[in-house]
N, C-alpha and C positions, 0 to 999 in steps of 0.2 A: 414805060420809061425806057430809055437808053444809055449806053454808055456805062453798064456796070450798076447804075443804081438799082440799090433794092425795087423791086415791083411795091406797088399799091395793094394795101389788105384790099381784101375782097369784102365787101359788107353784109355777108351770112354767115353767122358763127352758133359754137354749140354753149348751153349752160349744161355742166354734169354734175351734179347733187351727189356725191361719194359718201355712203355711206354703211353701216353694219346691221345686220337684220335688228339690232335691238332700236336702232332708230339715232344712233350716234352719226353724226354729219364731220367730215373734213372738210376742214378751212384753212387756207392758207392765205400768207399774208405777202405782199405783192414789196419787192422789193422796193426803195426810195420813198417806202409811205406807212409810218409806223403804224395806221389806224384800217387800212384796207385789207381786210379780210374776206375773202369770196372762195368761191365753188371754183372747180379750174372750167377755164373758159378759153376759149381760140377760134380766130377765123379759118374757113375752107381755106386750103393752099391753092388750088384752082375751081372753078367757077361749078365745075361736072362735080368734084367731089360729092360722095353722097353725106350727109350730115353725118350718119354713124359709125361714116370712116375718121370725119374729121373728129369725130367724139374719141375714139378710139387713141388714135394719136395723140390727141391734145392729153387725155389722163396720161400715157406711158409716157411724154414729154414733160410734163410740168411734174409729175408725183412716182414714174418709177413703177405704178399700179398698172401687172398686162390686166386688158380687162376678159379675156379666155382664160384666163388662170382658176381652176378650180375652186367652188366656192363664189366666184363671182357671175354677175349677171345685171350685163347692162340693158335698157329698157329704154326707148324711146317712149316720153309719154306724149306723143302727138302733138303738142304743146306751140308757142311759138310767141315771142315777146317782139315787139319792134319798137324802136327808141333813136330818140335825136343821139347821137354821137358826141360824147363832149368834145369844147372847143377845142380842150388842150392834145386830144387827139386824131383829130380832124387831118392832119398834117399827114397823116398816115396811108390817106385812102385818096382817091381821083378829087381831083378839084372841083365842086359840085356837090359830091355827096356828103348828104349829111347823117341820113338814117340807118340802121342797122335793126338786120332781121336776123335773132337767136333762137334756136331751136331747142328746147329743154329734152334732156336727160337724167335718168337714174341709173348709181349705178352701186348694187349691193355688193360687198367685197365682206369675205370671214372677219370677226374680232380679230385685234392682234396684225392687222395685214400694215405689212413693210413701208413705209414714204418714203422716198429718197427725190429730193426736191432739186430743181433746175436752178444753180445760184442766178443764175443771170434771171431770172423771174420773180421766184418767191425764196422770205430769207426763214419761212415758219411754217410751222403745222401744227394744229391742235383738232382732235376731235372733241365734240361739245352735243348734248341731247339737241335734240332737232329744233325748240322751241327756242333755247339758248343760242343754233345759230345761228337760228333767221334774225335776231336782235343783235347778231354781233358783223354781219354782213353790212358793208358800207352802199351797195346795192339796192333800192328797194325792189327792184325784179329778181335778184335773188334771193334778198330775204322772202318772198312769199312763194316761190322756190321749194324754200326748204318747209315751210309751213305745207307744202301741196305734199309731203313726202308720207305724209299715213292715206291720201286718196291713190296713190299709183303702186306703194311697199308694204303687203301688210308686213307686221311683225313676225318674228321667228315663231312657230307655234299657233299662225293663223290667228292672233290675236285679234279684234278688233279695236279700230282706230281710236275708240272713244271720242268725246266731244273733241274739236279744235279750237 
């Protein structure tokens, strides 16, 4: 694009599952939509970006969480979701595209850890055990997401996962 206008998202973005070794998930809620609850999510800003820079950014952007900060440890689970684009954001990317390839992340952060939210994004934050926030995600790709999160985190103390 020219003439000042924003560029076109790029269509590879990251999903980050933020959560605390006991298996508490953050969710935040997407400003203009009382019921959209999700994991912070953002596309590359350019095409080279590696995904775990974009991961990186997108948490300190949307929630304030550095992810080097003691106690944390982000984790690429190899992972990768691709999905039609909805229509109502279609508007956003080159003309043509419709698909979108998300790269999944985990990312353990201590109990107690700080949120400080982007108003222009999200207006909330709650954390919720991991079972409660795959059901509370408007997402079905990130509800099973946060369902994947006892296969990539064990629990503090080397727990095992128990049944899912």
């Amino acid at each position: 694009m020219t003439g000042g206008a924003a560029p076109f998202k790029i269509p590879e973005s990251v999903l980050v599952v933020i959560h605390t070794p006991a298996w508490e998930v953050l969710l935040i809620r997407r400003a203009g939509d009382d019921d959209h609850w999700q994991s912070v999510t953002g596309s590359k800003d350019w095409p080279e970006e590696p995904f775990e820079a974009t991961a990186r950014r997108e948490v300190m952007e949307e929630t304030g969480i550095d992810t080097r900060a003691p106690g944390c440890l982000l984790t690429d689970w190899a992972l990768e979701n691709v999905y039609d684009i909805w229509p109502q954001w279609r508007h956003r990317y080159a003309p043509g595209v419709v698909r979108n390839r998300e790269r999944l992340f985990g990312l353990r952060v201590p109990a107690g850890t700080p949120v400080r939210l982007n108003p222009r994004e999200h207006l909330r934050w709650r954390w919720l055990p991991w079972r409660e926030a795959a059901d509370a995600c408007f997402s079905p790709s990130n509800a099973e997401a946060c369902l994947l999160l006892p296969r990539f985190s064990p629990r503090a103390g080397g727990e095992a996962a128990g049944p899912l």
